[in-house]
N, C-alpha and C positions, 0 to 999 in steps of 0.2 A: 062638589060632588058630581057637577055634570060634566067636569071635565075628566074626572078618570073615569066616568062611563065610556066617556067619547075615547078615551086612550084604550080602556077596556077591547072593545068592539072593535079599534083601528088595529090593534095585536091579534086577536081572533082573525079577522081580511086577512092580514097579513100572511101567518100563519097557513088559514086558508088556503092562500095565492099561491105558499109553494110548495104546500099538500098536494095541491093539483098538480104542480109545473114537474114535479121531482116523479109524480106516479104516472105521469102524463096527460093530463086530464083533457090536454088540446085535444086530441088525435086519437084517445079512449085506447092510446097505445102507451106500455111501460116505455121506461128508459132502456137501450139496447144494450146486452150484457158487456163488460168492459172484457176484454182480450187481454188476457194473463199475461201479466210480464213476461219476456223471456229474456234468454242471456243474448243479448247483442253482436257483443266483439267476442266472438267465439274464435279457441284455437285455431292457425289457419288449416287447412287442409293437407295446402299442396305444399308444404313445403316443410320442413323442420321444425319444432316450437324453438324460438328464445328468449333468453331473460328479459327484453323489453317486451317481448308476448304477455310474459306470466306479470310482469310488472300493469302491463293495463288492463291485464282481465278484472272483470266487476260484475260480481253477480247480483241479479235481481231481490231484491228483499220480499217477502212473501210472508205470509199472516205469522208464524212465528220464527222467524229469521230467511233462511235462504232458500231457495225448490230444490231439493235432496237431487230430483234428474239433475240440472244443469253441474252442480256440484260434483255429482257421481260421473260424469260425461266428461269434465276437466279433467278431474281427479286420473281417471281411467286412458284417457291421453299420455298425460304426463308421465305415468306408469310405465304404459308403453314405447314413449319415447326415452324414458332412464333405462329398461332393461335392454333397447336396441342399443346405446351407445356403450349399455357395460360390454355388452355382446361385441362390439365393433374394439372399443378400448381391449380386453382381451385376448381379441384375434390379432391387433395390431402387437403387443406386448409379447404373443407367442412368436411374431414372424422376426419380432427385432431380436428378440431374444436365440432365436435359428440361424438369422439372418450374423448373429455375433458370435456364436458355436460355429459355423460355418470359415468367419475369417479367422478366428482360431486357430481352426484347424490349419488351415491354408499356410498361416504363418508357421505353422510348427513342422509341415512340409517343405519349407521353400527352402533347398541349402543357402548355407551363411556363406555370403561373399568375401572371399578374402585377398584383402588391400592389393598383395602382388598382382592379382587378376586386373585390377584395374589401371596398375602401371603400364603394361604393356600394348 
């Protein structure tokens, strides 16, 4: 009996010990609030995203899954980096496309060489 007093009492200390430690009881000062995860390896800035960008991006977990900003903030990158390159993809597509109406033409202009001309 005197020993689970004694176990009693050493659990209560204990306890105790890090009621104080965890609320601060040193220094009659709390624990300092922790700094919210954020997203790290953020898209780069200066330069284009690529597949090994979007390959190591990793967002922070947060009380029930991920923080909608950092999520919203990728998201919205990559957006704008797909509609810059449809936008560049179908400029390039228009001028090949001009660029091949143009020798067309050219060729349906050029008189046909003929063989005698080249004898002489």
């Amino acid at each position: 009996m005197v020993m689970f007093l004694f176990l009693v009492v050493a659990l209560a200390v204990v306890v105790g010990a890090v009621t104080l430690a965890v609320v601060g009881g040193g220094d009659n000062a709390p624990l300092p609030e922790a700094a919210p995860e954020r997203l790290q390896d953020s898209l780069p800035p200066d330069r284009p995203v690529s597949r090994a960008d979007v390959d190591r991006l990793r967002f922070p977990l947060a009380a029930r899954g991920y923080r909608m900003a950092d999520v919203d903030d990728a998201l919205g990158r990559l957006a704008a980096e797909l509609a810059e390159r449809d936008a560049r993809i179908a400029d390039l597509e228009a001028a090949l496309a001009g660029a091949r109406a143009a020798a067309a033409h050219l060729s349906m202009d050029k008189p046909a060489s003929h063989p005698e001309d080249d004898q002489r």
